[in-house]
PAZA-805113 format. One record per residue (C-alpha): residue in one letter; x, y, z. Coordinates in Angstrom, 2 decimals. Each point is the difference from the previous one (the first is absolute). Layout:
<atoms>
<res = A	c1 = X	c2 = Y	c3 = Z>
...
</atoms>
This chain:
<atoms>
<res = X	c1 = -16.19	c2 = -3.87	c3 = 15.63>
<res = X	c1 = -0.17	c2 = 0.98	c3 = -3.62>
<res = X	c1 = 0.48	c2 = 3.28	c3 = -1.51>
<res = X	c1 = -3.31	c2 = 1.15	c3 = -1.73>
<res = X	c1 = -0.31	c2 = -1.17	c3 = -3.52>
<res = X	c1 = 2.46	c2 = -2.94	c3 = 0.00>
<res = X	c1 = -0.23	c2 = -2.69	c3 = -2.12>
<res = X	c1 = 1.02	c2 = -3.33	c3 = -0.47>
<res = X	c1 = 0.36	c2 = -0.01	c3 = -4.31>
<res = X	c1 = 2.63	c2 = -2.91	c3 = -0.82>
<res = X	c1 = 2.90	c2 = 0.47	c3 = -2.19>
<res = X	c1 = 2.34	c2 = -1.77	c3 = -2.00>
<res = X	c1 = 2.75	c2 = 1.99	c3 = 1.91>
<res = X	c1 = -1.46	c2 = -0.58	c3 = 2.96>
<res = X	c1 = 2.47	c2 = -2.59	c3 = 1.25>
<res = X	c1 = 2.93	c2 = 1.06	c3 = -2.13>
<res = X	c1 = 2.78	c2 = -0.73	c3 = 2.18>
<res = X	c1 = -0.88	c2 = -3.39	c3 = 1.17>
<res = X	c1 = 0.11	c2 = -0.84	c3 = -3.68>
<res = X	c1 = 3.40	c2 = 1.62	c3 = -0.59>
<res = X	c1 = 2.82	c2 = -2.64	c3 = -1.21>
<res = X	c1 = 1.69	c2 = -1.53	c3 = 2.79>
<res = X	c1 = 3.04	c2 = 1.39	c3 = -0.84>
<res = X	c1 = -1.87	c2 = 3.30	c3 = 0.72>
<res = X	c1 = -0.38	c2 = -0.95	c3 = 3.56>
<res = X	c1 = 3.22	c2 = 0.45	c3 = 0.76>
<res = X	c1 = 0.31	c2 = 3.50	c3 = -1.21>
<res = X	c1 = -0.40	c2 = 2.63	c3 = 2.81>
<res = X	c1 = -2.82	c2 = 2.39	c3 = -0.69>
<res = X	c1 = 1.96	c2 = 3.31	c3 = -1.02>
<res = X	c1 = 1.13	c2 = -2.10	c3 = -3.63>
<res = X	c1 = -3.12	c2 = -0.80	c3 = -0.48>
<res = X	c1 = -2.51	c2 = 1.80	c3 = -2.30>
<res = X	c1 = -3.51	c2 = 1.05	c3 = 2.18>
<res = X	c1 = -2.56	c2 = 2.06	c3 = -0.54>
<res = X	c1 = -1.22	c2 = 2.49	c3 = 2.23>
<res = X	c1 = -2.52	c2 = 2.86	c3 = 0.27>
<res = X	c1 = 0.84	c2 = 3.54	c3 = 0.49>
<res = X	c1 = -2.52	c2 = 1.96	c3 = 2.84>
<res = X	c1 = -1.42	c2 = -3.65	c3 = 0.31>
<res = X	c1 = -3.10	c2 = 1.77	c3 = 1.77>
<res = X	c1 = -1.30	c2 = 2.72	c3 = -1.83>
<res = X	c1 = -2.79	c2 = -1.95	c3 = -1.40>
<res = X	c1 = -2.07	c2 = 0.67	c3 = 3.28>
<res = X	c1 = 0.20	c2 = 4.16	c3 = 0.42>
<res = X	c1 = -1.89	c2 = 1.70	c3 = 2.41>
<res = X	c1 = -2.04	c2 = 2.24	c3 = -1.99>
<res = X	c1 = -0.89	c2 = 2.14	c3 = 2.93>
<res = X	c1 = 3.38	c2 = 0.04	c3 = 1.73>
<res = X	c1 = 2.01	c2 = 3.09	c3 = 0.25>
<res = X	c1 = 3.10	c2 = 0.55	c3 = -1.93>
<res = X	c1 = 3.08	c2 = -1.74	c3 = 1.80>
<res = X	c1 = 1.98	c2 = 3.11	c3 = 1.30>
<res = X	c1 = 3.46	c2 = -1.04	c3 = -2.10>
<res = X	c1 = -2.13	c2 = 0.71	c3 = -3.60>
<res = X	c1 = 1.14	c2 = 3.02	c3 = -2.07>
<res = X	c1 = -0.81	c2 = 2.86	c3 = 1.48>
<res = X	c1 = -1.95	c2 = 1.12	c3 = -3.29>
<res = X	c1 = -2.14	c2 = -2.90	c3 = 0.73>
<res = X	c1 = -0.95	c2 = 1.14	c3 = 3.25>
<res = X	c1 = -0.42	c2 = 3.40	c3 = -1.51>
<res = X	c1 = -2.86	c2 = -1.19	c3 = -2.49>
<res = X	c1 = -1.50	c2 = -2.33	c3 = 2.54>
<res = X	c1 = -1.01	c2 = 3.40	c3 = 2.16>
<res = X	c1 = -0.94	c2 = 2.04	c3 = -2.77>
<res = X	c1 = -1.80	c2 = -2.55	c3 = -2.46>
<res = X	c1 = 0.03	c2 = -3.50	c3 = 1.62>
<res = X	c1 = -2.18	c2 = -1.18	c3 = -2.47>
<res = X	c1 = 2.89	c2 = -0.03	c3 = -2.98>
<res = X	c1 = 2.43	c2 = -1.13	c3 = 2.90>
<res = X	c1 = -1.54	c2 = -2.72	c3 = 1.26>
<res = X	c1 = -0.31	c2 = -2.10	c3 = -3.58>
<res = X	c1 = 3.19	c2 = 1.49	c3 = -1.37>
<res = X	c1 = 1.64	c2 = -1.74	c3 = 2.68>
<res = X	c1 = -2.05	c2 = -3.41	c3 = -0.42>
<res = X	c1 = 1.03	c2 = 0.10	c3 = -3.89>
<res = X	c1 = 3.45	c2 = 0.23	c3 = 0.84>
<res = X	c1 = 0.70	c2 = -1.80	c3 = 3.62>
<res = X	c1 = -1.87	c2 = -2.91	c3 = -0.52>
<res = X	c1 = 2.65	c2 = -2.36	c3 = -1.68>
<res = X	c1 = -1.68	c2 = -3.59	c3 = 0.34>
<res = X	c1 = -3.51	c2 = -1.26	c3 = -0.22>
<res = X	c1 = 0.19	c2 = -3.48	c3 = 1.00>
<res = X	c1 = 0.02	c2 = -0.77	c3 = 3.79>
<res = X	c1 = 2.79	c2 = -1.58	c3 = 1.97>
<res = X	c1 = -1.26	c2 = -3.81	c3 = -0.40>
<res = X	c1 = -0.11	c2 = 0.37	c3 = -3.59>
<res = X	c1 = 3.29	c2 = 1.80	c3 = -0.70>
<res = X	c1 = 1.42	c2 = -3.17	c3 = 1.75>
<res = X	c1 = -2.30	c2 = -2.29	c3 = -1.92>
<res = X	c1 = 1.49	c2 = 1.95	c3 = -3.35>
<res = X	c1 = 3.43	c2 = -1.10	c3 = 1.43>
<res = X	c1 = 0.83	c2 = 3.06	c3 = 1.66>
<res = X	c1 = 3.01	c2 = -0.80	c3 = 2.67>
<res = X	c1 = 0.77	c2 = 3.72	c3 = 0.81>
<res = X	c1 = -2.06	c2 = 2.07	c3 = 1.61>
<res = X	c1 = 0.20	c2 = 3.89	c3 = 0.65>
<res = X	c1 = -1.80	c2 = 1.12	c3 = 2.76>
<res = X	c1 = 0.57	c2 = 3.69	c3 = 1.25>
<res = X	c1 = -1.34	c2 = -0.04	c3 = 3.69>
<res = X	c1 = -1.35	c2 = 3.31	c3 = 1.51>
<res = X	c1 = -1.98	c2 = 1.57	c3 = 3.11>
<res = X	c1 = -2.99	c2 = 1.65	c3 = -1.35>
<res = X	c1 = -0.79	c2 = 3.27	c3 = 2.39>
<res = X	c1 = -3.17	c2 = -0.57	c3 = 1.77>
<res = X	c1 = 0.11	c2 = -3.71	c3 = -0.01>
<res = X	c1 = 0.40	c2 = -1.91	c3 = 3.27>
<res = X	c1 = 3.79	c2 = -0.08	c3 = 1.59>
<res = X	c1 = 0.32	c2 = -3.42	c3 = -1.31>
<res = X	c1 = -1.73	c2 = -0.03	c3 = -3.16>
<res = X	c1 = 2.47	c2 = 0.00	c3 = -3.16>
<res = X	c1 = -0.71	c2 = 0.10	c3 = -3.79>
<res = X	c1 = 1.99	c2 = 0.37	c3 = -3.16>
<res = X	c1 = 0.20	c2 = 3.56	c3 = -1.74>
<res = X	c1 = 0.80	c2 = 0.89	c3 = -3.58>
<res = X	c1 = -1.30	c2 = 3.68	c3 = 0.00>
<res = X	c1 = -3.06	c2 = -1.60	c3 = 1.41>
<res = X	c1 = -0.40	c2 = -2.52	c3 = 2.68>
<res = X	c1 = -1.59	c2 = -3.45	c3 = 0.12>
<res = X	c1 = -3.16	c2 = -1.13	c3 = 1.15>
<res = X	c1 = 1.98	c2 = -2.84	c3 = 0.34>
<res = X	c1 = 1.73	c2 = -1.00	c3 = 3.46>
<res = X	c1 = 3.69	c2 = -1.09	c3 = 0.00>
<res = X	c1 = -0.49	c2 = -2.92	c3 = 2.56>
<res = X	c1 = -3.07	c2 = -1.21	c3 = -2.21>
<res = X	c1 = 2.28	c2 = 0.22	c3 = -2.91>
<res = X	c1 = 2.69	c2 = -1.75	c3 = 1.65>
<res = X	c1 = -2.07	c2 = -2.85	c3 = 1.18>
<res = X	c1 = -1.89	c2 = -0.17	c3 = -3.82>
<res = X	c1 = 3.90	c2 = -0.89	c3 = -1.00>
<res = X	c1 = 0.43	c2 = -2.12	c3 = 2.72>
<res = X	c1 = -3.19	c2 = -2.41	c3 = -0.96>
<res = X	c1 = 1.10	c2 = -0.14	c3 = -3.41>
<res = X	c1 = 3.48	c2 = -1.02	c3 = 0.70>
<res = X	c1 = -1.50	c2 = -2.79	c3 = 2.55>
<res = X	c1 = -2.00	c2 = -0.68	c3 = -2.98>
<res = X	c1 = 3.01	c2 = -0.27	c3 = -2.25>
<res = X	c1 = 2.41	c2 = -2.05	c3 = 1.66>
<res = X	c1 = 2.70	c2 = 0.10	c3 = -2.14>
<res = X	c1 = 0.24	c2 = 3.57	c3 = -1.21>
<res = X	c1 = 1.73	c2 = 2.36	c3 = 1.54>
<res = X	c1 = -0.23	c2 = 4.20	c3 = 0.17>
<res = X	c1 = 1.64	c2 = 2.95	c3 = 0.59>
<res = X	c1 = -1.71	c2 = 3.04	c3 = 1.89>
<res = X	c1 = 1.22	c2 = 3.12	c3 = -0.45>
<res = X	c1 = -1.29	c2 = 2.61	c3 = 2.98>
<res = X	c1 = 1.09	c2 = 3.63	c3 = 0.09>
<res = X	c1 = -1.31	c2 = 3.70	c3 = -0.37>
<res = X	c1 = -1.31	c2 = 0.03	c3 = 3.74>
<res = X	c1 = -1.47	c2 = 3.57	c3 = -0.27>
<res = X	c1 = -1.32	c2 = 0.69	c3 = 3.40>
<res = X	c1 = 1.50	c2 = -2.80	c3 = 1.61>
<res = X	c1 = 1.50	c2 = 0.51	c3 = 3.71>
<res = X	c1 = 3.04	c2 = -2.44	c3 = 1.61>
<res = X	c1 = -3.03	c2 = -1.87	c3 = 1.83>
<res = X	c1 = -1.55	c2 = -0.84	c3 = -3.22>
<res = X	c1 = 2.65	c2 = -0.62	c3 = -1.86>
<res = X	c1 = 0.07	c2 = -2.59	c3 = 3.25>
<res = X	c1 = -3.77	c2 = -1.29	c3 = -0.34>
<res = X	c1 = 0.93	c2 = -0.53	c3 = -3.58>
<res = X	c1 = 2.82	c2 = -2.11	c3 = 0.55>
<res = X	c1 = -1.65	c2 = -2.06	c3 = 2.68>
<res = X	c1 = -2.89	c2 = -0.23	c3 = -2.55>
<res = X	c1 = 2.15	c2 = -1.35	c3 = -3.02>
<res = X	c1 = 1.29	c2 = -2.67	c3 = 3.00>
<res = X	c1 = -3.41	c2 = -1.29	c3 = 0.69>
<res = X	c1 = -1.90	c2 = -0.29	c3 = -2.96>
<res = X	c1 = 3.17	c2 = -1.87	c3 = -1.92>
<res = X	c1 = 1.32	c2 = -1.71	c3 = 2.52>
<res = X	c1 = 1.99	c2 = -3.09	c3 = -0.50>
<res = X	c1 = 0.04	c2 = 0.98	c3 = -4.33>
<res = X	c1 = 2.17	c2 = 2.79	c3 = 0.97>
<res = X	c1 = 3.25	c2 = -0.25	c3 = -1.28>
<res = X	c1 = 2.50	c2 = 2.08	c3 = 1.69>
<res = X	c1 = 2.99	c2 = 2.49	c3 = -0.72>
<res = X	c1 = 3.21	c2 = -1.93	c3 = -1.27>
<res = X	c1 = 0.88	c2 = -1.24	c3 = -3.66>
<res = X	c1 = -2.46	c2 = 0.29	c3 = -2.86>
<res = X	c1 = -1.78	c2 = -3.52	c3 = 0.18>
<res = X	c1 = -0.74	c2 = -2.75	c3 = -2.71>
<res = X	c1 = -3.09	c2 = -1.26	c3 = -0.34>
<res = X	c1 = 1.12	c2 = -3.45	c3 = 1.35>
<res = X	c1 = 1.36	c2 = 1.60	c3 = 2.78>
<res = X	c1 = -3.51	c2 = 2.02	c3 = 0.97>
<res = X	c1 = -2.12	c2 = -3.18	c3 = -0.77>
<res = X	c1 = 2.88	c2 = -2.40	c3 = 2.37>
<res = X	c1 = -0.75	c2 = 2.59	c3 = 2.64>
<res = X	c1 = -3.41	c2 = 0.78	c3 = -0.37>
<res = X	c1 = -0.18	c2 = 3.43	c3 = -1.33>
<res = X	c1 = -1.30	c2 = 1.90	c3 = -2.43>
<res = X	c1 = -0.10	c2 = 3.98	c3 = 0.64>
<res = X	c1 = 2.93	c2 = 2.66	c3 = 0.33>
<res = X	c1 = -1.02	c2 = 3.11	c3 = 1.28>
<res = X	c1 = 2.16	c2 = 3.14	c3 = -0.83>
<res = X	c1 = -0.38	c2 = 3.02	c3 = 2.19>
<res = X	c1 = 1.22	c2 = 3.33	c3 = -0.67>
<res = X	c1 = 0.70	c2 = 1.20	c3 = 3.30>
<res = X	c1 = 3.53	c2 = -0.29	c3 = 1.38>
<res = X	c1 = -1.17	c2 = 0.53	c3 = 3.83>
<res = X	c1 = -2.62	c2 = -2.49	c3 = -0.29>
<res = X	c1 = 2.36	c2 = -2.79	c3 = -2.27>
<res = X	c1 = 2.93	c2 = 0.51	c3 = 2.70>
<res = X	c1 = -2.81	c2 = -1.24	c3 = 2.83>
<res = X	c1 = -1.30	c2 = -2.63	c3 = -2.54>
<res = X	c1 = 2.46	c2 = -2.86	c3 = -1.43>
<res = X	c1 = -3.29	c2 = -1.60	c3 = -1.57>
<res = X	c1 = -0.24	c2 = 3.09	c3 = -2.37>
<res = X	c1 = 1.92	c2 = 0.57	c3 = -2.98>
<res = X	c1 = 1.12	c2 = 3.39	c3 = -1.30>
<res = X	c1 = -1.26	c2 = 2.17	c3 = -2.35>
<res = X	c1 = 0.05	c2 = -1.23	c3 = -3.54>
<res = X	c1 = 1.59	c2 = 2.31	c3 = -2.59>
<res = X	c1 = -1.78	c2 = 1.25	c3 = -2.62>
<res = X	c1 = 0.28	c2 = 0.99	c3 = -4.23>
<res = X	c1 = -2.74	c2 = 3.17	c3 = 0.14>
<res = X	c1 = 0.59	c2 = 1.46	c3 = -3.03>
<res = X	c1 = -3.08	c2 = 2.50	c3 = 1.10>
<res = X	c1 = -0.32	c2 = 0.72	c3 = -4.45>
<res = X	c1 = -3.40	c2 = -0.06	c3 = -1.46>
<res = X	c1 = 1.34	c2 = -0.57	c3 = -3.43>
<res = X	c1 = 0.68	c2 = -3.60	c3 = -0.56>
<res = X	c1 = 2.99	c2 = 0.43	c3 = -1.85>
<res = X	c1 = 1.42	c2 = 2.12	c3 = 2.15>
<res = X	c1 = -0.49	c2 = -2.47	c3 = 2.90>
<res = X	c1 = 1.48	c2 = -2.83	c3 = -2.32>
<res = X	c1 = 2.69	c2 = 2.44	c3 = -0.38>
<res = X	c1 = 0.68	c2 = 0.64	c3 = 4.18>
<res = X	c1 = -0.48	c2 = -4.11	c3 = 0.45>
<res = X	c1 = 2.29	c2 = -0.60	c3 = -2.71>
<res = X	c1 = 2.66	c2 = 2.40	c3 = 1.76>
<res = X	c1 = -0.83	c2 = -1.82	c3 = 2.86>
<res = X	c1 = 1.28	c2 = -3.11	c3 = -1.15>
<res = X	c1 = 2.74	c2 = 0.96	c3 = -1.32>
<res = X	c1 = 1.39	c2 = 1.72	c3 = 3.65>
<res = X	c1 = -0.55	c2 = -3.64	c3 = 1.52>
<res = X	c1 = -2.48	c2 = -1.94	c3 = 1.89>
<res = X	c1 = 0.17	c2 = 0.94	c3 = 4.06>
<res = X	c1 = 0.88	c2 = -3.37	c3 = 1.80>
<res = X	c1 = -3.12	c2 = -1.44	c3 = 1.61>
<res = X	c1 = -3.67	c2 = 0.22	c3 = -0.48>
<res = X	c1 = -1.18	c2 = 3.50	c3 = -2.47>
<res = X	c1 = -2.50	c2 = 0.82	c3 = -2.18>
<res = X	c1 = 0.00	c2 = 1.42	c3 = -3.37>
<res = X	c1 = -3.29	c2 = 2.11	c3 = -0.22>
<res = X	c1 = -1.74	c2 = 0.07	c3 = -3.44>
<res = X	c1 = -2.69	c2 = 1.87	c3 = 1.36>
<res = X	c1 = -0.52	c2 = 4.19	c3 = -1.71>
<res = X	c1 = -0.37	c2 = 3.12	c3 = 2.29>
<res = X	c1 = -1.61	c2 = 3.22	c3 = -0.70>
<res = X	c1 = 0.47	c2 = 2.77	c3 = 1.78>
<res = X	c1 = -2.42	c2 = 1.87	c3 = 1.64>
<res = X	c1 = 0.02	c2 = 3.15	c3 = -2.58>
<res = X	c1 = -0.32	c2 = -2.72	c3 = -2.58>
<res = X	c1 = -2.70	c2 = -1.57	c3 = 1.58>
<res = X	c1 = -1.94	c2 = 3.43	c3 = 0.97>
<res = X	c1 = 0.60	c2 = 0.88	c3 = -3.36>
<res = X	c1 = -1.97	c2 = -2.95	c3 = -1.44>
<res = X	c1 = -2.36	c2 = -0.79	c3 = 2.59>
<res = X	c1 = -1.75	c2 = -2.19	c3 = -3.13>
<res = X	c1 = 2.84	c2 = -2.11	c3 = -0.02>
<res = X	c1 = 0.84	c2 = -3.14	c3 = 1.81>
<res = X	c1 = 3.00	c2 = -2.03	c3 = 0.94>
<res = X	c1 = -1.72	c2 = -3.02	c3 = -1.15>
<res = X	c1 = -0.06	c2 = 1.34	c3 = -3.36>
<res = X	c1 = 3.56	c2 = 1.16	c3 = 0.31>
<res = X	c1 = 0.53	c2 = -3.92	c3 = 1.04>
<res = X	c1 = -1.25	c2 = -1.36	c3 = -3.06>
<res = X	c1 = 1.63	c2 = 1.89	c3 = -2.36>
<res = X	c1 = 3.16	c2 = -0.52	c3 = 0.83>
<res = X	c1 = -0.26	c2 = -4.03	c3 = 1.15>
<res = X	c1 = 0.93	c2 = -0.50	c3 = -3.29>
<res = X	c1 = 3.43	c2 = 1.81	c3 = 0.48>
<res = X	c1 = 0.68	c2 = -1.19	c3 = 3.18>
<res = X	c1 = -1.40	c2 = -3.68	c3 = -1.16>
<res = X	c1 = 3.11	c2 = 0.35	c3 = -1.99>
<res = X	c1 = 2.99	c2 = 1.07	c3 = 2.67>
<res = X	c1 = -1.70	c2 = -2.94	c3 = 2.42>
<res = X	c1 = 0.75	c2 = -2.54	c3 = -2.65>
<res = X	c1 = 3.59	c2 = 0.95	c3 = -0.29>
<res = X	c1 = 0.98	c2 = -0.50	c3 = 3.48>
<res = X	c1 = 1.81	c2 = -2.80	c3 = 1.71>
<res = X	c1 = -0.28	c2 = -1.35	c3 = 3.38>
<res = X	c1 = 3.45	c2 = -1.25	c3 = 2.01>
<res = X	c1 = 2.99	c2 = 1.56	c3 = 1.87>
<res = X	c1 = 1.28	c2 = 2.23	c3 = -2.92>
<res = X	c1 = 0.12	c2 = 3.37	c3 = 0.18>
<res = X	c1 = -2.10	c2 = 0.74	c3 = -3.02>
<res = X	c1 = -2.89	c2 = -2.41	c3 = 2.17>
<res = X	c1 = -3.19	c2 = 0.99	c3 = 0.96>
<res = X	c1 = -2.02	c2 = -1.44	c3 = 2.78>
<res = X	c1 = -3.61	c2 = 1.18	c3 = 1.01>
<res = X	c1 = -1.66	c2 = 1.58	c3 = -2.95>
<res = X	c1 = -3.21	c2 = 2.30	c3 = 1.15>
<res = X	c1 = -2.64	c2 = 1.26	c3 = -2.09>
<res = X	c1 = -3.09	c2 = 1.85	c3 = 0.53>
<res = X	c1 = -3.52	c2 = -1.25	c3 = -0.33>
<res = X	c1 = 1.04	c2 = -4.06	c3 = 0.54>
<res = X	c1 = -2.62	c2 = -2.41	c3 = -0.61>
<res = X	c1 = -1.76	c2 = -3.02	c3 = -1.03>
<res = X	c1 = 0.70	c2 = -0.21	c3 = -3.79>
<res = X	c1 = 2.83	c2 = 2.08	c3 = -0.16>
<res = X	c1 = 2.91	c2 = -0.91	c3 = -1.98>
<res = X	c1 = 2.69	c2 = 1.84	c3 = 1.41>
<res = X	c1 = 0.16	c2 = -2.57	c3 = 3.14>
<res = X	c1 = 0.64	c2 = -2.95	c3 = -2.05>
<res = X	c1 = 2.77	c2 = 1.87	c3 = -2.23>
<res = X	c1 = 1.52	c2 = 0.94	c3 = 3.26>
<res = X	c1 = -0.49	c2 = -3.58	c3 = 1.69>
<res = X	c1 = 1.39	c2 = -1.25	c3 = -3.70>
<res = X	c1 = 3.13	c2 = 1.54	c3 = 0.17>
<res = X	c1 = 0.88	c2 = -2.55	c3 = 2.93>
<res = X	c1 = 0.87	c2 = -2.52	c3 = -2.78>
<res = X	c1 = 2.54	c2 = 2.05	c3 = -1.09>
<res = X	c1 = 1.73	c2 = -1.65	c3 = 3.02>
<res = X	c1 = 0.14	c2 = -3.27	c3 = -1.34>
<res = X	c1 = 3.07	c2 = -1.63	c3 = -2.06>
<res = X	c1 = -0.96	c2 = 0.14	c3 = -3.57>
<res = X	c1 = -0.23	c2 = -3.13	c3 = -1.51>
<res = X	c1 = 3.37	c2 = -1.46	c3 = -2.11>
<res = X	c1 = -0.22	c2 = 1.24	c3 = -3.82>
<res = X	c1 = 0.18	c2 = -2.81	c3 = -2.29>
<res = X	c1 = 2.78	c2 = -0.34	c3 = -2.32>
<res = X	c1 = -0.28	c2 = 0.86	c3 = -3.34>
<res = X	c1 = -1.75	c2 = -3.00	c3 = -2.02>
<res = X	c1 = -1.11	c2 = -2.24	c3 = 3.17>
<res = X	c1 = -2.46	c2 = -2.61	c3 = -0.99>
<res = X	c1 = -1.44	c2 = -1.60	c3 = 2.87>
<res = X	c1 = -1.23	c2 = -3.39	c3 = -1.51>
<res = X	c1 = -2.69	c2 = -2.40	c3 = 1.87>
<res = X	c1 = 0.92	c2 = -3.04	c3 = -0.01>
<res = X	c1 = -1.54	c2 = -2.35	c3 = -2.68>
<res = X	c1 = -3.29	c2 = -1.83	c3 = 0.77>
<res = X	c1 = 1.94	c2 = -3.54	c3 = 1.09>
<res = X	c1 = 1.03	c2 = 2.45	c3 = 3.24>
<res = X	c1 = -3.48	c2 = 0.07	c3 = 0.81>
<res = X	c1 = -1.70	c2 = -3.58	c3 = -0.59>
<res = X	c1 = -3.32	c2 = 0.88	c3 = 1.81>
<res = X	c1 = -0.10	c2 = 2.72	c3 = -2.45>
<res = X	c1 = -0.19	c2 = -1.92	c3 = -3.09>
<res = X	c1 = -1.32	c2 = 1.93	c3 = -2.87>
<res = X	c1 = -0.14	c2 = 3.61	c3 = 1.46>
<res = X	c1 = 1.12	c2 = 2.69	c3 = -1.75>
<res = X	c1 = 3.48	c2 = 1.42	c3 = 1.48>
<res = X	c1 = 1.14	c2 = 3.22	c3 = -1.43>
<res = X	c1 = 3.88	c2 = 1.25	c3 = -0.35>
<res = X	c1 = -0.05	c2 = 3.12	c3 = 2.08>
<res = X	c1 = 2.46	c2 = 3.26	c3 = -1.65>
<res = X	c1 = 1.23	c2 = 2.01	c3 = 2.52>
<res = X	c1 = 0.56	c2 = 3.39	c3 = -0.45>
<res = X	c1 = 2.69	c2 = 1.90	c3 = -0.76>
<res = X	c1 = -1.12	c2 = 4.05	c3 = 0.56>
<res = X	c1 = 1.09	c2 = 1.51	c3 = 2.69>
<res = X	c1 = -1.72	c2 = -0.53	c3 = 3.43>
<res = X	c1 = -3.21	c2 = 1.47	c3 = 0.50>
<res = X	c1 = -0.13	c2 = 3.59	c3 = 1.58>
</atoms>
């Protein structure tokens, strides 16, 4: 089943880590560089769903009194991605944030994702829309991030796990060390699941725990750069995290410019943020980041590849060469089937390497 409004648009990321370096596939996934989405399903609100009972309580407030500046108010600010599940993937998205919730008045099994409004779409849809693309995909490999659970009782925190269980299956990859790539595609698999529930993780070895997260919850760019940066410097945690580069506004901000968007707050400050991405580093180090997630992820968008780029940053540079190298061809005797073809003497440089 296929979450309404999927597509199928190609990529050039869409098979990024398959066409990593091989020595790449040997690096476990929390040194590499991946991008990931932030509220991975707010592109499909439910425009006549109530407000989610954890929202600001001025929210609820104004929904009572004037629900018709409410309502959009909270679509221009809680709606933080417009392309659909299959295409963040496709756009070489490999972790996804998906904040699960019980909407009241739905069905005792039914669950959705909330981010101050819920879904129209269902999780298991969602979950099985990943699955096809991954069966689809051989070779890649993703990360799913579950938590929020607003409304959610022990017995569906239960159904949900059970879920997760049968619609990956054998791509699974359980709790233990932080896998390579050649390690998940020896075995078979190609999704971790982190869960953000300690009752439900101690009951489920397949499940990973929560991943740990840089929300610098600014709206300025700068002073987002300026938390991130901070970040950084304190030290990378140990496994799998995320570094958010995503802007929040608050909800007097937001009520106060109910003209205003957070897509327009996105695009003014990629540029900033475009900036802090390309300085980062992949690897063990302290100063290392690991999954990078943005808002409003999609086909054409050049913050995936400059976060998928800094993978190469992994590699050994290649040897300087010393000062004055010529490397000479050989004359044309060398090369008797040759005979009367131009060969050139090639100058090497001697700059410093490339940046």
């Amino acid at each position: 089943m296929t979450v309404p409004g999927s597509s199928r648009r190609s990529s050039v990321h869409e098979d990024w880590m398959s066409s990593l370096p091989p020595p790449l596939w040997d690096v476990p996934l929390h040194h590499l560089s991946i991008p990931g989405s932030h509220d991975s399903m707010t592109y499909c609100p439910d425009r006549k769903s109530p407000l989610p009972p954890a929202q600001p309580r001025l929210l609820h407030l104004l929904g009572r009194v004037a629900p018709c500046i409410a309502r959009p108010v909270a679509l221009n600010w809680a709606v933080t991605q417009e392309a659909d599940v299959s295409e963040q993937l496709s756009c070489g998205v490999r972790c996804l944030d998906l904040r699960v919730a019980h909407a009241p008045g739905d069905g005792p099994a039914t669950l959705r994702f909330a981010h101050a409004l819920y879904s129209t779409a269902l999780v298991e849809d969602a979950l099985t829309e990943v699955a096809e693309w991954l069966e689809r995909h051989p070779r890649e490999a993703a990360v799913v991030a579950m938590r929020g659970f607003e409304g959610l009782t022990p017995a569906l925190h239960e159904r949900l796990a059970a879920c997760v269980r049968n619609i990956f299956g054998d791509a699974l990859c359980p709790r233990g060390a932080v896998p390579t790539l050649r390690e998940l595609w020896a075995r078979g698999q190609q999704v971790l699941v982190s869960y953000e529930d300690e009752a439900t993780l101690r009951r489920h070895p397949e499940l990973w725990p929560g991943i740990p997260r840089w929300h610098g919850d600014e709206l300025r760019p700068r002073d987002l750069v300026r938390y991130l940066d901070a970040m950084t410097r304190c030290g990378r945690p140990g496994g799998l995290f995320v570094a958010g580069t995503n802007l929040t506004a608050g909800p007097r901000h937001a009520l106060s410019r109910p003209w205003a968007s957070l897509r327009a707050a996105t695009e003014a400050g990629r540029p900033a943020l475009t900036t802090w991405v390309r300085e980062q580093r992949p690897g063990p180090h302290p100063a290392c980041t690991n999954v990078i997630a943005a808002d409003f992820v999609g086909a054409g968008d050049a913050l995936v590849g400059d976060i998928i780029a800094l993978n190469r940053k992994l590699l050994p540079s290649p040897p300087t060469p010393s000062p004055g190298f010529r490397n000479v061809l050989p004359g044309p005797e060398a090369f008797p089937g040759l005979k009367g073809f131009p060969l050139r003497v090639l100058e090497c440089s001697t700059g410093p390497p490339e940046r």
